[in-house]
C-alpha positions as CSV (number, residue, x, y, z in Angstrom):
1,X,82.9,89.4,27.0
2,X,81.5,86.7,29.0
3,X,80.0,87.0,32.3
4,X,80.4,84.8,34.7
5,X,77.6,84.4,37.6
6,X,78.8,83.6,41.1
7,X,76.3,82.1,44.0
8,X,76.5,82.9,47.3
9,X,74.9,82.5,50.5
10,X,72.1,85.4,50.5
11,X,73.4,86.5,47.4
12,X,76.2,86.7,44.3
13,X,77.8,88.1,41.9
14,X,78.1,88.4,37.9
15,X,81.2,89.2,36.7
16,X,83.6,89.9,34.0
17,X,86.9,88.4,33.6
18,X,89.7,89.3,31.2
19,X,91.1,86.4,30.1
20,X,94.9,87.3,29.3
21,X,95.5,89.1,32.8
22,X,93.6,86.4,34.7
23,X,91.7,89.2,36.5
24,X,88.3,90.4,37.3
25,X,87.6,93.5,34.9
26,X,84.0,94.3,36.5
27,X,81.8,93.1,38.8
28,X,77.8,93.5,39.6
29,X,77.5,92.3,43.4
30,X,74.0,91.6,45.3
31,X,72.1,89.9,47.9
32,X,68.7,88.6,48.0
33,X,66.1,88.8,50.6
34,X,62.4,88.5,50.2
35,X,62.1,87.8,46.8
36,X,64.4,90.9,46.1
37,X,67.8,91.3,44.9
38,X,69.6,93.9,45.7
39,X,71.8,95.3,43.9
40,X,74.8,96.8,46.1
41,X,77.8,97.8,43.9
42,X,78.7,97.3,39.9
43,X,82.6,98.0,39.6
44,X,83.8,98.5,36.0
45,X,88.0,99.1,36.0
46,X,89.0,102.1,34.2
47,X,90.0,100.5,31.2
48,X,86.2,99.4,30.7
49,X,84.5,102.7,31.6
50,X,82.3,104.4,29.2
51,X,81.5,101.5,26.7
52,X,78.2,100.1,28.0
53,X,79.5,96.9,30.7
54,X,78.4,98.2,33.8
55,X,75.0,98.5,32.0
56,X,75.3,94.9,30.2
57,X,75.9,93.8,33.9
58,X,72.6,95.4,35.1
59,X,70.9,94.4,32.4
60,X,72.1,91.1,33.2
61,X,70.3,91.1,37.2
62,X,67.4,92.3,35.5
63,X,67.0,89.3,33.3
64,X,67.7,86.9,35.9
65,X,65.1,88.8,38.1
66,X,63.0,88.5,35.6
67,X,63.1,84.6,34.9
68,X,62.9,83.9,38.9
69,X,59.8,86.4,39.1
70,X,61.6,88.4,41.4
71,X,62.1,92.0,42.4
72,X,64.9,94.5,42.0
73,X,66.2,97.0,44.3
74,X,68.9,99.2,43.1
75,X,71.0,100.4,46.4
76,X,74.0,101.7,44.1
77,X,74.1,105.2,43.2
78,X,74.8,104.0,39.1
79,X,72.3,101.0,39.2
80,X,69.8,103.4,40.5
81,X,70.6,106.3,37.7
82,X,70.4,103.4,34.7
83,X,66.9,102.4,36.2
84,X,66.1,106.3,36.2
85,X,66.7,106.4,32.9
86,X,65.1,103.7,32.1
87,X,62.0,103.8,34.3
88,X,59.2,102.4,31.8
89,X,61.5,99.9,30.1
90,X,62.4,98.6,33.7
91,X,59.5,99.2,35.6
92,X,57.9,95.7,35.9
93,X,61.0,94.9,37.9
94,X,62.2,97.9,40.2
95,X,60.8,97.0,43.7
């Protein structure tokens, strides 16, 4: 699966497309302010649930905060569980 990253004023998105539908199959939407991105929603559809791409899509903000020495604040209930769970591994990151 490739994702795809998106720019935006303030923000973006990294997301997931399947190529035979045409469609969006998840998404990782965010803003940044202050030298933080935020991360507001991860979407996976329900064909995709359960097999790791929601957290391949955090994983991906996390390197790209890392490489622009930036922060990371997770405002979504499931980015904020994954960086629970992984509180040392993540921890020179998590704003």
């Amino acid at each position: 699966m490739d994702i795809h990253h998106h720019l935006s004023s303030g923000g973006g998105a990294w997301s997931i497309l399947d190529a035979q539908q045409g469609k969006v199959v998840a998404e990782l939407r965010y803003s940044i302010s202050d030298a933080i991105l935020v991360i507001e929603s991860v979407w996976v559809d329900v064909s995709l649930r359960g097999k790791g791409v929601g957290k391949k899509l955090v994983e991906t903000a996390i390197e790209y905060a890392r490489e622009h020495n930036i922060k990371v604040h997770p405002v979504c209930s499931f980015a904020s569980a994954l960086f629970d769970a992984h509180a040392v591994e993540w921890s020179d990151v998590r704003s």
